[in-house]
N, C-alpha and C positions, 0 to 999 in steps of 0.2 A: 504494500500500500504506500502512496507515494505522501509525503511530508503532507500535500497541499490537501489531499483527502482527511489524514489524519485532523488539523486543524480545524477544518470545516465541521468536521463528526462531534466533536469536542463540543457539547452545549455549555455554556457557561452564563449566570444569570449577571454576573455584571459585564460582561461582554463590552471589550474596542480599549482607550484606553484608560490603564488603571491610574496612573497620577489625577487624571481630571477626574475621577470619582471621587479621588478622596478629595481635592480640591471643592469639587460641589457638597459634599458630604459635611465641610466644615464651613462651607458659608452659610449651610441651613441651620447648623446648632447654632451658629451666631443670630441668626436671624429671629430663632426661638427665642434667646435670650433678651435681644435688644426689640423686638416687637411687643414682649410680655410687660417690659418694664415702660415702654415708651407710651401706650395706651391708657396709664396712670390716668392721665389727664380727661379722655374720652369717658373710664371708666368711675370717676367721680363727681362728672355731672352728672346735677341737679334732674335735668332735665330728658334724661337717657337712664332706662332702668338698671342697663347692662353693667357688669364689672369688668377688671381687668381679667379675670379668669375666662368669662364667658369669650373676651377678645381673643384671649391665646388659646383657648378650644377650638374658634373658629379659626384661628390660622395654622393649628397642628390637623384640621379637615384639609384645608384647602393643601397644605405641604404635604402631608403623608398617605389620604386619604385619596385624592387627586392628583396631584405634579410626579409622587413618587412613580404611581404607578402607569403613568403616561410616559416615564420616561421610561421605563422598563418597557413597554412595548414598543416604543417609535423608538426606538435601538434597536430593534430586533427586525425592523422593515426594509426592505431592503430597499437598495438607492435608488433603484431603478422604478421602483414607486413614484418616489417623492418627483422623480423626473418626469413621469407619466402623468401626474395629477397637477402639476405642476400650475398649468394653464387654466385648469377648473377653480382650485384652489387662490388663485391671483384674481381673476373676476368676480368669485363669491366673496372675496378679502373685499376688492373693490366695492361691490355695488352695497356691502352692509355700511360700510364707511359713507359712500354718498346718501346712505340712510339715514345714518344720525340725526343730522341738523332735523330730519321732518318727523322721525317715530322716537330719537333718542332725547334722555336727561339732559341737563344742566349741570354742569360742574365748575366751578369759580370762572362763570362767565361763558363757558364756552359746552357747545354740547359735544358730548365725547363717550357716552354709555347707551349700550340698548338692550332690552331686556329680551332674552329667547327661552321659554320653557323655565321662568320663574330665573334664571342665572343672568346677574348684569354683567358686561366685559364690554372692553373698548375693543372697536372693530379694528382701530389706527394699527393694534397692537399686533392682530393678525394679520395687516396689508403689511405690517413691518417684515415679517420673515416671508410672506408670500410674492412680495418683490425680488426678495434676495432668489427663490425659488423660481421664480419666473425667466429672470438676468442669468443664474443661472445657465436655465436650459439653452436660450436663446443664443448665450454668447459663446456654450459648447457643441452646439450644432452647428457655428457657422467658423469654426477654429481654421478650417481647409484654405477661408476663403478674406479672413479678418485683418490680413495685411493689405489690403487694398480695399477693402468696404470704405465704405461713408456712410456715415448716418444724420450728419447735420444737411436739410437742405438750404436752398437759397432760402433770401431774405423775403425774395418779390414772388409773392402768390402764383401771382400768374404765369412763372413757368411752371410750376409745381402740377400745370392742365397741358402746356405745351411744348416744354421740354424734354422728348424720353428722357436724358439723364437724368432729370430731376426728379423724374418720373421712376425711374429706377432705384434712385439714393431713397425713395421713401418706402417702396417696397421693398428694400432689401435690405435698410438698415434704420429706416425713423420711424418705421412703423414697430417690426420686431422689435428692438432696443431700446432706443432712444423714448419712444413716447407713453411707453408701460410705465418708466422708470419717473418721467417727468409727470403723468396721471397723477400715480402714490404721491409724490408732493405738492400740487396742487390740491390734490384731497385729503390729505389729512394738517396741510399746512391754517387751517381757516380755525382748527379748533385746537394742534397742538404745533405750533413751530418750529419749535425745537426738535421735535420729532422728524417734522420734513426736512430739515436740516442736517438733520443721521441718515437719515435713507439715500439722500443727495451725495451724501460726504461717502457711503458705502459700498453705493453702486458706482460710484468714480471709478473709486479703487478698483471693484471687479473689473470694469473694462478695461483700465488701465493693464492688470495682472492675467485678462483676458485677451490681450492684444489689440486694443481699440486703435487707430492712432494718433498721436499728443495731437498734431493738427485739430483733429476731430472732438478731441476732450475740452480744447483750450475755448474751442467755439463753444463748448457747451456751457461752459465756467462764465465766459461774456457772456450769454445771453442770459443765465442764473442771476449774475452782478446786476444786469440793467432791467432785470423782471424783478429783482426785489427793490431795487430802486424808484420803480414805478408803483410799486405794492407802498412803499413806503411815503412817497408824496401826494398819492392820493388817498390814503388811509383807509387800505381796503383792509378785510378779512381785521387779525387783531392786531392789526398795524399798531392801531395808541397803546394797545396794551404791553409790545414789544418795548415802545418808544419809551415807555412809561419806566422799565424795567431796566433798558439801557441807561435811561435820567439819573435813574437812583445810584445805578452801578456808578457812574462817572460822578455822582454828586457825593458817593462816600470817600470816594479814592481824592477827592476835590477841595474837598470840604469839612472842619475838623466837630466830630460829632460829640465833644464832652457836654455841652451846653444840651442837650435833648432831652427833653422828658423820658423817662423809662417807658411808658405807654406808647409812645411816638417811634420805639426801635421797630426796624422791618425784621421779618425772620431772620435773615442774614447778619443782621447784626447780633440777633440773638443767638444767631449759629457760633460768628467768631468768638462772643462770650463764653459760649460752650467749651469752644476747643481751648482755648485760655485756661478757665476753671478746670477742665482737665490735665492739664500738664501734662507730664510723661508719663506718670501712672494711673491717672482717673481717678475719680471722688469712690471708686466704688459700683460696685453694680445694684442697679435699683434707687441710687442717689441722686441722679441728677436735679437739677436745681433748675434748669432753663426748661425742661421739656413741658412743663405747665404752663410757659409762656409764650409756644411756637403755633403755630395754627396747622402742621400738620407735621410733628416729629416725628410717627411712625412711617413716614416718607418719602417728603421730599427733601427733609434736613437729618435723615436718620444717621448718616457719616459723623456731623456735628455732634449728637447727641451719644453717638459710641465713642469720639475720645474723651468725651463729659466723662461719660463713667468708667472707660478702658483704659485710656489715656494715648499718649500719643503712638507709643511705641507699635501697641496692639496696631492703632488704627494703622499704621504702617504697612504691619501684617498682611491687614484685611486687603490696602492697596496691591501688594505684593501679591496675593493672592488672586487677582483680577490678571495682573500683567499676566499671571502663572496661567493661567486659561489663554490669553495669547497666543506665549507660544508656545504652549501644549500644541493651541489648533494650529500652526505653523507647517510644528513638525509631524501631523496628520494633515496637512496639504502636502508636505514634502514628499510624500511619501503615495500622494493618487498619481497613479496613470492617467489617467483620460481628466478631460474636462472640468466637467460638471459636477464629482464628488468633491474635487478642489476648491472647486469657484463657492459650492454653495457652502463648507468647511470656512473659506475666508470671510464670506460675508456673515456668516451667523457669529464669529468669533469677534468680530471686528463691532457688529453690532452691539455686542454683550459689554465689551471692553471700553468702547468710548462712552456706552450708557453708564458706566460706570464712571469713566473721569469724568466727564459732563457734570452728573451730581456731587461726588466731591469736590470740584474746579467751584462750582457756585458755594457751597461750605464757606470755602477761604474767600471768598469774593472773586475770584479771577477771573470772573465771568459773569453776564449778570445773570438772574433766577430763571431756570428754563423748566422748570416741573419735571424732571427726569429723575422718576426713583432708582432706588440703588437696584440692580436685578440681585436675584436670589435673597436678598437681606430684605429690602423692604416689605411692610404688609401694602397688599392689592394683589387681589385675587387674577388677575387679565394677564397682569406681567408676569406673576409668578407662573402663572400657567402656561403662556406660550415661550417663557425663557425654558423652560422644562422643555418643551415641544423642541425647541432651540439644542438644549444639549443633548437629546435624544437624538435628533437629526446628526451632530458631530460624532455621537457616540459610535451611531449606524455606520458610517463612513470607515470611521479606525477598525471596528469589527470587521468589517469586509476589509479593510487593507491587511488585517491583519490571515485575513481566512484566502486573499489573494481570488475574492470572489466579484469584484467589478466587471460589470461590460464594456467591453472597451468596443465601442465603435469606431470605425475608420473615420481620419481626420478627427478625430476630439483629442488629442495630448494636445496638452500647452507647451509648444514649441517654447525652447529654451528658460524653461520656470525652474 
């Protein structure tokens, strides 16, 4: 029996690779701990019957009872699934997302939840890995032919009717490619921007590491700079509220804040308070002193609130522990043959990774407030469950690299990766 038979016979239930288990395995005990304690605040209003126990019951359902066992099965599916489905998966992500604003909630201003079968979840959350899926397929079915494709066309409409070339560049690379990718953030940029702005920043990369070429990426970067520039002088979607957030950002870094009433601090200020009162070691766990003053520590400032009570060192860790997923999935791209397990390896890894510095970057101020929870540590039910979805997807990939069971179709290797 030959090695590769051997491997493949071999069931194993944490299957692909093992560093990144234990890596997820300890950002969820963190997450137990710093959600149970962070909830303090939720669970002794006045006005809410609930306690902090009932909160961490519901977030050891939604972690153990749901994400675990979702990842244990979308590890086990094979890639050529997630390939297959691909395209279904991307327009049902799409059209619940164009749903929100008409059938979904409100949430600080902007709608972003809808309710299916009694379960609320943000649709944004599922167009986020179902672009990467889509980019994907797209940019590995066309590997043979992607050093000389285009996918940006002309400026002027009208050859876009008269032109064949023009006529060509849109079927062959701005319809495929390019206009899936700029959909996703037109649709989910209206209720969460920051968001559109990871998906932008992600699917670059992919074509970049896809073979798109600079020519064609740089066009894509101007027209992005001169669409949110037009987004921003006419004050569409949550232009003021973007505007409003960059204001603060540059008016703390600007302007000296000791004079401020205490009631008057923004999160972020209350965050860097946090990280301060925690020093190197933290006050303790269960001690925090700010998270009663935050309006949403179980989070979007949940980073701040783990070096309150960890202290600096830990939170370090926790960063460390984010790159560590990186390049884990690096070296489980390094290592596909063909396309598509690589591409869609980068982009979910890459997702995870800058979802993470994003929300710490705003902690310390270096950025201003973009609502980006921490994946795997913060409580919300949406993220936690499609970051799952997420790492089952990489898991899948390493398993099959490691069982040497990918399809390789002709023209899908990433020449020179």
């Amino acid at each position: 029996m030959s090695d590769e038979k051997k491997t493949s016979g071999n069931f194993s239930f944490f299957a692909g690779d093992k560093v990144l288990w234990v890596i997820v395995a300890a950002l969820v005990i963190i997450s137990i701990l710093v959600v149970y304690s962070s909830t303090a605040k939720m669970g002794y209003n006045p006005r809410d019957a609930r306690t902090t126990a009932s909160f961490l019951k519901q977030h050891l359902i939604v972690l153990l009872v749901i994400c675990v066992p979702v990842v244990l099965v979308v590890h086990r599916i094979n890639c050529r699934v997630y390939n297959r489905l691909a395209t279904v998966v991307y327009i049902l992500s799409l059209l619940l997302t164009l749903a929100v604003p008409f059938i979904g909630g409100v949430t600080n201003g902007a709608a972003r939840w809808i309710s299916i079968l009694g379960f609320q979840f943000q649709p944004s959350e599922a167009l986020k890995i179902a672009t990467i899926m889509f980019l994907a397929r797209q940019l590995s079915s066309r590997q043979s032919v992607m050093d000389r494709l285009r996918i940006v066309p002309s400026l002027n409409p009208v050859k876009w009717f008269t032109d064949p070339a023009q006529k060509r560049i849109w079927m062959s690379g701005t319809l495929p490619i390019l206009a899936p990718m700029l959909a996703s953030c037109v649709v989910i940029f209206p209720a969460h921007t920051s968001s559109a702005v990871l998906v932008f920043g992600v699917s670059l990369v992919m074509m970049f590491i896809g073979r798109v070429r600079l020519a064609e990426l740089a066009k894509v970067v101007g027209l992005a700079v001169a669409a949110v520039g037009v987004i921003a002088i006419l004050g569409l979607g949550r232009a003021d509220t973007a505007g409003g957030r960059v204001s603060t950002w540059v008016d703390l870094w600007t302007h000296s804040q000791v004079d401020k009433d205490v009631q008057d601090l923004t999160d972020t200020e209350r965050s860097m308070i946090a990280i301060y009162e925690g020093g190197l070691l933290g006050r303790g766990a269960g001690r925090s002193a700010v998270r009663v003053e935050m309006t949403h520590p179980e989070s979007d400032y949940i980073y701040a609130f783990f070096v309150e009570e960890y202290g600096l060192i830990m939170a370090l860790l926790v960063l460390l522990l984010y790159l560590w997923i990186f390049f884990r999935g690096i070296e489980i791209f390094k290592h596909c043959e063909t396309a598509f397990p690589g591409l869609l390896v980068l982009g979910l890894v890459l997702t995870i990774t800058c979802q993470a510095l994003l929300h710490i970057m705003v902690t310390v101020n270096l950025i201003p407030e973009t609502g980006q929870n921490l994946p795997l540590i913060s409580r919300g039910g949406s993220s936690m469950l499609f970051t799952a979805i997420a790492i089952g997807m990489i898991q899948s990939v390493s398993r099959q690299n490691d069982e040497k069971s990918h399809d390789k179709p002709r023209g899908e290797s990433i020449v020179g990766k």
